[in-house]
C-alpha positions, 0 to 999 in steps of 0.5 A, spaced: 392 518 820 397 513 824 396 506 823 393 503 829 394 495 830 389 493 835 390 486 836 383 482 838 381 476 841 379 471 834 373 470 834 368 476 834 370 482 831 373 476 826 381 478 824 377 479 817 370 481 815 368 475 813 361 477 809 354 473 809 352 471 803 347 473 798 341 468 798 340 465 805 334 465 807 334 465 815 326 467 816 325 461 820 329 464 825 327 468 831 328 476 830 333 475 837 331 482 842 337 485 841 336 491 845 335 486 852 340 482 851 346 483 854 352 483 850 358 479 852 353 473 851 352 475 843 355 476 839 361 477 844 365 483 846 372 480 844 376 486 847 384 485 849 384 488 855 379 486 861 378 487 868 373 483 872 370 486 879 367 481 884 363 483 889 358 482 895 353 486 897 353 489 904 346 494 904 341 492 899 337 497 899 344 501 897 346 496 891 339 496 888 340 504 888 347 503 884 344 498 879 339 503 877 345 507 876 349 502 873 344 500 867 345 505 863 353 502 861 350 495 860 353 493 853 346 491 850 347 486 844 345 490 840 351 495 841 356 490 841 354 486 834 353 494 831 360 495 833 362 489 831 360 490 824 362 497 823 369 495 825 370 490 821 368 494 814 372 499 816 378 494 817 376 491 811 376 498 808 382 502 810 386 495 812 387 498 820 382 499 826 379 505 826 375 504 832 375 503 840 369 501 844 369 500 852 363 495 854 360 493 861 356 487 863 353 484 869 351 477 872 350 475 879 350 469 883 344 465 885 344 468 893 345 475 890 338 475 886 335 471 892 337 477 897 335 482 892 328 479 890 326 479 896 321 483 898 317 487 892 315 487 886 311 481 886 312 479 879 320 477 882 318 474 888 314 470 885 318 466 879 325 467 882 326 459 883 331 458 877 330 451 875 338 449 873 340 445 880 347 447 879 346 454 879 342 455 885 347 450 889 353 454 886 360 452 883 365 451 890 359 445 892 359 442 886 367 442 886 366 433 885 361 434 880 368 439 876 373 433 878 377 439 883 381 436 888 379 434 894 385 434 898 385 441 903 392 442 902 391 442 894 391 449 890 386 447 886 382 445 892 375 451 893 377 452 900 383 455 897 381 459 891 382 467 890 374 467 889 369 463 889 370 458 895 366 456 902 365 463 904 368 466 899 363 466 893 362 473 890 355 475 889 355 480 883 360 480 877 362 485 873 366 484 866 369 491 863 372 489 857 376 495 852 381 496 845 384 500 849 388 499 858 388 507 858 381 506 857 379 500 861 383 503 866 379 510 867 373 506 866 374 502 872 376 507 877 370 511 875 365 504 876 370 503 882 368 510 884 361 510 884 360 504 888 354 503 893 351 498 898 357 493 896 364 491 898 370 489 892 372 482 894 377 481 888 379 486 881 382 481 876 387 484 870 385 480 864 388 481 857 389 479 850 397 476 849 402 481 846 403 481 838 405 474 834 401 470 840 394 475 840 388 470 840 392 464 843 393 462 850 400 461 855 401 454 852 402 458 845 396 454 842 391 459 838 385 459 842 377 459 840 377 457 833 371 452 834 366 457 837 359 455 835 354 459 831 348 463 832 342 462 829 337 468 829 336 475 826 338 482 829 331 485 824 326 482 821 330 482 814 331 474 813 338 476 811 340 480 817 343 474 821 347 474 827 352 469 825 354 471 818 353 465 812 359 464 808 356 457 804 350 459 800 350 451 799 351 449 806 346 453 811 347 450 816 353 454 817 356 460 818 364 459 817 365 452 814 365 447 821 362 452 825 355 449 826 349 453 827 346 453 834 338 454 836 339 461 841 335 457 846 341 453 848 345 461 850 339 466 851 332 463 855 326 465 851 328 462 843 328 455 841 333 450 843 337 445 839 332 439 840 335 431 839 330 428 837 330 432 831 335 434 825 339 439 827 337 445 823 330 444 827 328 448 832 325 446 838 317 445 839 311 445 843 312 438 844 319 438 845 322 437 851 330 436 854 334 431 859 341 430 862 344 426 866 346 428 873 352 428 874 352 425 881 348 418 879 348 418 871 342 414 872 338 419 873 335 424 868 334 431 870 329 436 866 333 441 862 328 444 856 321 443 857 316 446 850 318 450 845 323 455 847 328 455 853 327 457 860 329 459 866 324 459 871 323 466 873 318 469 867 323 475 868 329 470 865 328 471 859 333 474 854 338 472 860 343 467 860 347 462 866 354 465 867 360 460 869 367 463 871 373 459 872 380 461 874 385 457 872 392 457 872 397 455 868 404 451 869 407 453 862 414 450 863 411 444 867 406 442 861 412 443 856 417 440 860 412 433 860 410 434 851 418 435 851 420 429 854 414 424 851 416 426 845 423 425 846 421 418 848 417 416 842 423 420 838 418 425 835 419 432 835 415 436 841 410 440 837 407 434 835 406 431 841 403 437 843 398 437 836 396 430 838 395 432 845 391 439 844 388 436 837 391 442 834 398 445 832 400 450 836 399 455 829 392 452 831 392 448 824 387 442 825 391 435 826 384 433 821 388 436 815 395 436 817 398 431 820 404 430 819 407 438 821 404 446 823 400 449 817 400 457 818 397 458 811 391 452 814 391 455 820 390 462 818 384 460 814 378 462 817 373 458 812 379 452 812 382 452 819 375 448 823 372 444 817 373 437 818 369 432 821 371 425 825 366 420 824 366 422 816 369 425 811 370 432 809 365 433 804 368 436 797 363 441 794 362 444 787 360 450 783 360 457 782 357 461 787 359 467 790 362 471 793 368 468 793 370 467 801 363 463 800 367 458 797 373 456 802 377 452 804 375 448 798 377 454 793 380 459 798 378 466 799 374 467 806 381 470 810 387 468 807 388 465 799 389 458 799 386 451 798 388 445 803 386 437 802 379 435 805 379 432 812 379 425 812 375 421 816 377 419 823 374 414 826 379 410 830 382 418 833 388 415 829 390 423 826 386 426 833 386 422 838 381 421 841 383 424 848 385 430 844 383 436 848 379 438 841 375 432 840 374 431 848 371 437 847 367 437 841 366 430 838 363 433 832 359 427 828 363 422 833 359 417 836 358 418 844 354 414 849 347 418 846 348 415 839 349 408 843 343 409 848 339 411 843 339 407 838 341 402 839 340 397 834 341 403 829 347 401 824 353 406 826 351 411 820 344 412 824 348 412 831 353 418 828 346 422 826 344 421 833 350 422 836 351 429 833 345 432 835 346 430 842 353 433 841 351 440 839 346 441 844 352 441 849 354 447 846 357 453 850 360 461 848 366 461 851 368 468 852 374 467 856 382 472 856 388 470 859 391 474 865 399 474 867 405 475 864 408 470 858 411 465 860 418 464 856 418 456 856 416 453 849 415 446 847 422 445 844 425 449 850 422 449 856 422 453 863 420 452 870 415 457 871 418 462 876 416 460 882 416 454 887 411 450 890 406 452 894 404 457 889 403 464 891 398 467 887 399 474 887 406 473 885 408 475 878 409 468 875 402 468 876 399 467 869 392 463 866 386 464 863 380 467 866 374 462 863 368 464 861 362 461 858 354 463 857 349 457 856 342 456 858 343 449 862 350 448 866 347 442 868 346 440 862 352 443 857 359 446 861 358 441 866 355 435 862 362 437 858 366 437 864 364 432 868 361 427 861 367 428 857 373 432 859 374 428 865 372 421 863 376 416 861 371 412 858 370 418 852 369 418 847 372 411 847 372 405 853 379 405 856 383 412 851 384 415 857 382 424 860 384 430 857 390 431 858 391 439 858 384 441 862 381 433 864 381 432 873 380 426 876 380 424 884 382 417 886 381 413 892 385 416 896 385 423 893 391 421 888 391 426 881 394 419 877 391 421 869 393 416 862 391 417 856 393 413 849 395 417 843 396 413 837 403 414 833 406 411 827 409 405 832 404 404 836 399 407 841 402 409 846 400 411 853 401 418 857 401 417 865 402 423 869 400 425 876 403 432 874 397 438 873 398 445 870 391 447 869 389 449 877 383 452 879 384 457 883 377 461 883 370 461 879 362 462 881 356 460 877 351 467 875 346 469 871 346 475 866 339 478 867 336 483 860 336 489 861 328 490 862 330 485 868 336 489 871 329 494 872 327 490 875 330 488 880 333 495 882 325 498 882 323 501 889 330 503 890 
């Protein structure tokens, strides 16, 4: 038989058959209902080519006829984690891929599930009010709320996106996702086929990049390595976890630094991460969840409400908000601005970049390498997100097995090797605080929940109440790039190959497709958005945005950003009026279960 090499997305099927460990007693989580959950939401598809159908309806009675068609080809959850574990087995044991799937999944926007619940059965017209504002508004209403330009004129303006924008908002969304682009291909031209009761508005081609640059993104950092856990199991056996558990002696875990989430806060219908509460503690029947709008953060808006988490409509359960985003990349400009800080500062534009993503382009933690790339690190699944801010890397000890359980501290998991523990990082002086990584997930850092809190608490008490805000704000990214590989690097950069105004169906097109599942876009990717990547203000007063995705509007419409980065000779401070992540396209949907796809087909 022929070696395949089938280059995956990072993080499920994991690149290595990390196994659970014997002994972890997972019975207080929830058996999940596999069968009704969609795929792509858990444990992910992970697929390297992708093509994503937006539609609009044009006939109800026609597109409930062809749903009812389609479901059959709805990946379920269960499928999906049941390939996933054959796959990895079968690369552990043979070395190669040996097997290829095809999934579809499907989502639809608010205005999509009003039109088709309208009307029988009563059981849907009756509950279809879902409870997050953000989704019934959509995502081009919430353009202020994003930090997306206001100008008209600007790419990044909704009126000018290929999809999503004023009167152009997809209702139904379709993710086709293959190992193989023959595959994908035929698949779409068979669903293409078969189309009834509504209109392609746009096909989108998505894929994994090419060979040595699988599983990064178009500015050649690794991508998705501090996806968060899932708690739950997929059968009543207390070992048969979604999440596999490397560390007997750390079960809050699954890979070293990948916290274990309650599935409440991706999935409706399960327990949710409760604040008040250690982060291993499920949410309650007295639980309850708030966060602050966005539009008057004085204000608290009810996100979670009793013991599990849900939608709304009773037919919510098992589903879970979908939130797309185009964004296109200006490789060479993002360069072209690393290159010439860093020779500025006399530093070398890989480490200019570390300092601005958090990670080296390797995807080795600045935590734990701070003065250059570390593939080795980088490549160490148990190594590679096992670190923390606030405090220190803790250093265990003992015997237990299998040995992958022991890494990074004794090597193992992915890749032999053992690296120095993180330090603690307090004042962002290895990380800086406005890194992409740390405004995006601030671990044990303290955040404004700490502060407000508890406010008299001493900081070891304000880092455990920050912490367990932060994890609540967790989302599963699920996101490919699309476009060709830009040949601009750090050390040499390109100008992208086209001028301004960007056309966007020219060739030098290129981006991520974003895609992320949450119980509450309110509450996680646009608390995350808005709260952290676009506030100048955190983790600390005064540090500045995130420079790779952070937006900001200033009076008279002006895109100034700054950021502060500490380097051995000072802080210094990075200003650019310069952009090179661009929305160009998005939608909020809902992934419904597969009992309520039934449903919203029924009397077709």
């Amino acid at each position: 038989m022929q070696e395949q090499t089938i280059h995956h997305a990072r993080e499920v099927p994991s690149p290595h058959a990390l196994r659970s460990t014997a002994g972890i007693d997972a019975a207080r989580e929830p058996v999940l209902e596999l069968d009704q959950i969609q795929g792509n939401v858990i444990p992910g598809f992970s697929k390297s080519h992708e093509t994503l159908l937006f539609l609009r309806i044009v006939d109800v009675s026609y597109c409930k006829r062809w749903l009812k068609e389609i479901t059959p080809l709805i990946a379920t959850a269960e499928e999906v984690l049941s390939f996933n574990r054959l796959y990895k087995a079968l690369r552990t044991r043979r070395g190669y891929a040996t097997v290829q799937a095809t999934w579809v999944n499907i989502a639809f926007s608010y205005g999509a599930l009003q039109r088709l619940t309208a009307g029988t059965p009563a059981e849907l017209r009756d509950g279809n009010d879902f409870l997050d504002p953000a989704f019934r508004e959509g995502m081009a209403s919430r353009a202020d709320v994003l930090g997306d330009p206001l100008i008209p004129d600007a790419e990044g303006n909704p009126a000018r996106w290929l999809i999503g924008g004023p009167g152009n908002e997809a209702e139904i969304l379709l993710i086709i996702q293959s190992d193989s682009a023959e595959a994908l291909r035929e698949t779409v031209i068979s669903i293409k086929s078969r189309l009834a009761g509504v209109t392609v508005m746009l096909t989108q081609y998505g894929a994994n990049l090419p060979q040595e640059l699988a599983g990064h993104e178009h500015f050649k950092f690794l991508d998705g390595v501090s996806q968060p856990g899932v708690r739950g199991r997929a059968s009543a056996h207390p070992d048969d976890v979604i999440t596999p558990r490397q560390d007997p002696r750390d079960p809050n875990h699954g890979k070293p630094g990948q916290q274990l989430i309650w599935p409440g806060e991706f999935v409706f219908g399960y327990p949710y991460q409760d604040p008040a509460k250690p982060v291993n503690e499920p949410s309650d029947s007295a639980s309850s969840t708030t966060t602050a709008n966005p539009r008057n953060e004085r204000e608290q808006l009810p996100v979670h409400r009793g013991a599990i988490s849900e939608a709304g409509p009773s037919w919510g359960r098992n589903g879970s908000f979908l939130v797309f985003r185009r964004l296109r990349q200006d490789v060479g400009r993002f360069h072209a601005f690393l290159n010439e800080q860093a020779r500025q500062q006399g530093i070398s534009p890989a480490l200019m970049g570390a300092k601005v993503v958090g990670r080296w382009l390797s995807g080795a933690p600045l935590s734990r390498s701070a003065n250059e790339d570390a593939p080795d690190l980088a490549n160490n699944e148990c190594a590679n997100n096992d670190f923390r801010f606030f405090h220190a890397d803790p250093v265990l000890t003992g015997g237990a097995q299998p040995p992958d359980t022991l890494s990074p501290r004794c090597g193992g998991c992915a890749a032999p090797g053992t690296f120095e523990p993180a330090p603690a990082d307090r004042q962002g002086g290895l990380c800086p605080f406005i890194s992409h990584i740390r405004k995006g997930y601030p671990r044990d850092s303290l955040t404004k929940a700490g502060h407000d809190l508890c406010p008299n608490c001493s900081d070891e008490e304000k880092s455990a109440v920050s912490e367990r805000d932060t994890q609540r704000r967790r989302i599963l990214r699920r996101g490919l790039p699309y476009g060709p590989v830009s040949p601009s690097t750090l050390e040499h950069p390109l100008r992208d190959l086209h001028d301004e105004p960007v056309n966007l169906a020219r060739p030098a097109d290129r981006g991520l497709l974003f895609v992320c599942y949450q119980t509450s876009i309110i509450g996680q990717f646009e608390f995350l958005t808005h709260f952290w990547f676009n506030n100048p203000d955190f983790p600390e007063k005064g540090e500045g945005l995130d420079l790779v995705i952070g937006q900001h509007n200033g009076p008279n419409g002006e895109r100034l950003r700054q950021a502060r980065v500490p380097l051995k000779g000072g802080v210094v401070s990075l200003v650019t009026a310069q952009e090179w992540v661009i929305p160009t396209g998005g939608g909020y949907f809902f992934a419904p279960s597969l009992d309520a796809l039934k449903l919203l087909f029924a009397g077709s």
